[in-house]
C-alpha positions as CSV (number, residue, x, y, z in Angstrom):
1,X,151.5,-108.0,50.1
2,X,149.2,-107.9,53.1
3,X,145.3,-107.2,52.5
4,X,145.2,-103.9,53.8
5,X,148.8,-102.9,52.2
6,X,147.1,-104.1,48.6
7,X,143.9,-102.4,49.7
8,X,145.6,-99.1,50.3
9,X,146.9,-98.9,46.6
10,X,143.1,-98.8,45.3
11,X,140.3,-96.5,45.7
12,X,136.8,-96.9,45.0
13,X,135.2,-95.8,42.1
14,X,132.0,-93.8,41.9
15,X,129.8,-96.8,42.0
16,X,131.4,-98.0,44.9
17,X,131.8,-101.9,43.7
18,X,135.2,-102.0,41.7
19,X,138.6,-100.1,42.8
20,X,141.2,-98.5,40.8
21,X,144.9,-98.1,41.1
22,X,146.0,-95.1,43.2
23,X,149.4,-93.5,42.3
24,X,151.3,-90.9,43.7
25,X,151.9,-87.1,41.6
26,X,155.3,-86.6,41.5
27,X,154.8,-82.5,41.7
28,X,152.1,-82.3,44.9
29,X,152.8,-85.6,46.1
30,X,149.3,-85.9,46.5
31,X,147.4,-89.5,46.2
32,X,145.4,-89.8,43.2
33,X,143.1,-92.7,41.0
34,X,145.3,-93.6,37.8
35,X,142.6,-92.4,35.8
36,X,143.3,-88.8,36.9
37,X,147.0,-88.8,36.4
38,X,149.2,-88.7,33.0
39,X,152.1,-91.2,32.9
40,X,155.4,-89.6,31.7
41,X,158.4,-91.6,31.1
42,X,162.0,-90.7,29.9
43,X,162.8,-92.0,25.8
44,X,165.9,-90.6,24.6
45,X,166.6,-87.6,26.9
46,X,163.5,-86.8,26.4
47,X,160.0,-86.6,28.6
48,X,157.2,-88.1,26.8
49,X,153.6,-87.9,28.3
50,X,152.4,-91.7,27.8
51,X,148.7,-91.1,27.4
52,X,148.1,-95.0,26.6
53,X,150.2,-96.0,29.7
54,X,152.0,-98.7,27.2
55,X,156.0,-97.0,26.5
56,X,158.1,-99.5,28.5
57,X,160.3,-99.0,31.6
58,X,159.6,-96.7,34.3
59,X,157.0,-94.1,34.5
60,X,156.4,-91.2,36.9
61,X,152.7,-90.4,37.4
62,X,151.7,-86.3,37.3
63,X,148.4,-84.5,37.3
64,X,148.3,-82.7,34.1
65,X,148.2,-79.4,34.8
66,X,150.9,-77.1,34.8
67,X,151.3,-75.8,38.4
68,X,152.4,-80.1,39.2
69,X,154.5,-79.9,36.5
70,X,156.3,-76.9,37.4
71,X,156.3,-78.1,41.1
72,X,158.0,-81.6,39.9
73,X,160.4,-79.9,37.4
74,X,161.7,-77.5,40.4
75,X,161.9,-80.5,42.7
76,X,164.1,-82.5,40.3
77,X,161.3,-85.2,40.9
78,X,161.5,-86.6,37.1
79,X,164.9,-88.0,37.4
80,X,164.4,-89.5,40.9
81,X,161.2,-91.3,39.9
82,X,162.6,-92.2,36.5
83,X,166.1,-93.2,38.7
84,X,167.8,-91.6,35.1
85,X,171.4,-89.4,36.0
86,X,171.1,-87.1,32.9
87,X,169.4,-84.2,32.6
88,X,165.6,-84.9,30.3
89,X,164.1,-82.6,28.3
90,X,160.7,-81.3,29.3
91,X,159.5,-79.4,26.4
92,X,157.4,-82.2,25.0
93,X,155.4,-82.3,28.2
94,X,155.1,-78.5,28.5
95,X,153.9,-78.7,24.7
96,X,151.0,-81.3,26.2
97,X,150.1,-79.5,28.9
98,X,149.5,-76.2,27.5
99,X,147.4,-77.6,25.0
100,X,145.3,-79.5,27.6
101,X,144.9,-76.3,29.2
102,X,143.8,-74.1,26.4
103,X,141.1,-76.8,25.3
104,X,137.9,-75.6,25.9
105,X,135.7,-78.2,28.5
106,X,133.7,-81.1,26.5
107,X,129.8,-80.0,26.9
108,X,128.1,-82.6,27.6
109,X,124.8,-82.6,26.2
């Protein structure tokens, strides 16, 4: 991989010195650091949300929120980015997401 091809696959961190892997959501299709992104991956039928990014195979990166995951499950996007033929279950993921969402924000104090 060329320099600025391997360069274009990190973005900088807040404190500017170190870079972190950029991958792509597969409901906006919108560029994203790793750190911002959930990692789901197909295990029996079944979508699982990888929150330790450590299941083997192949993954599919998604914000968590539900509007990309309702954008990627009417695109078909799972299967394509898993490259799986049969049809997945989502409902573990919609279970994951709807609890991130009713989680009241940390205060920091």
């Amino acid at each position: 991989m060329s320099g600025s091809a391997a360069a274009s696959l990190t973005a900088p961190l807040t404190d500017g010195c170190t870079m972190e892997p950029v991958r792509t959501c597969v409901g906006c299709r919108a560029r994203a650091p790793k750190s911002s992104l959930v990692r789901i991956v197909a295990q029996e039928s079944q979508l699982v949300v990888d929150t330790a990014s450590r299941f083997p195979g192949r993954g599919a990166w998604m914000h968590p929120t539900l509007e990309c995951f309702d954008k990627s499950i009417g695109r078909r996007a799972f299967g394509r980015a898993l490259k799986v033929t049969e049809t997945l279950g989502s409902e573990n993921v919609a279970r994951f997401l709807a609890s991130k969402e009713t989680q009241p924000e940390s205060l920091d104090s």
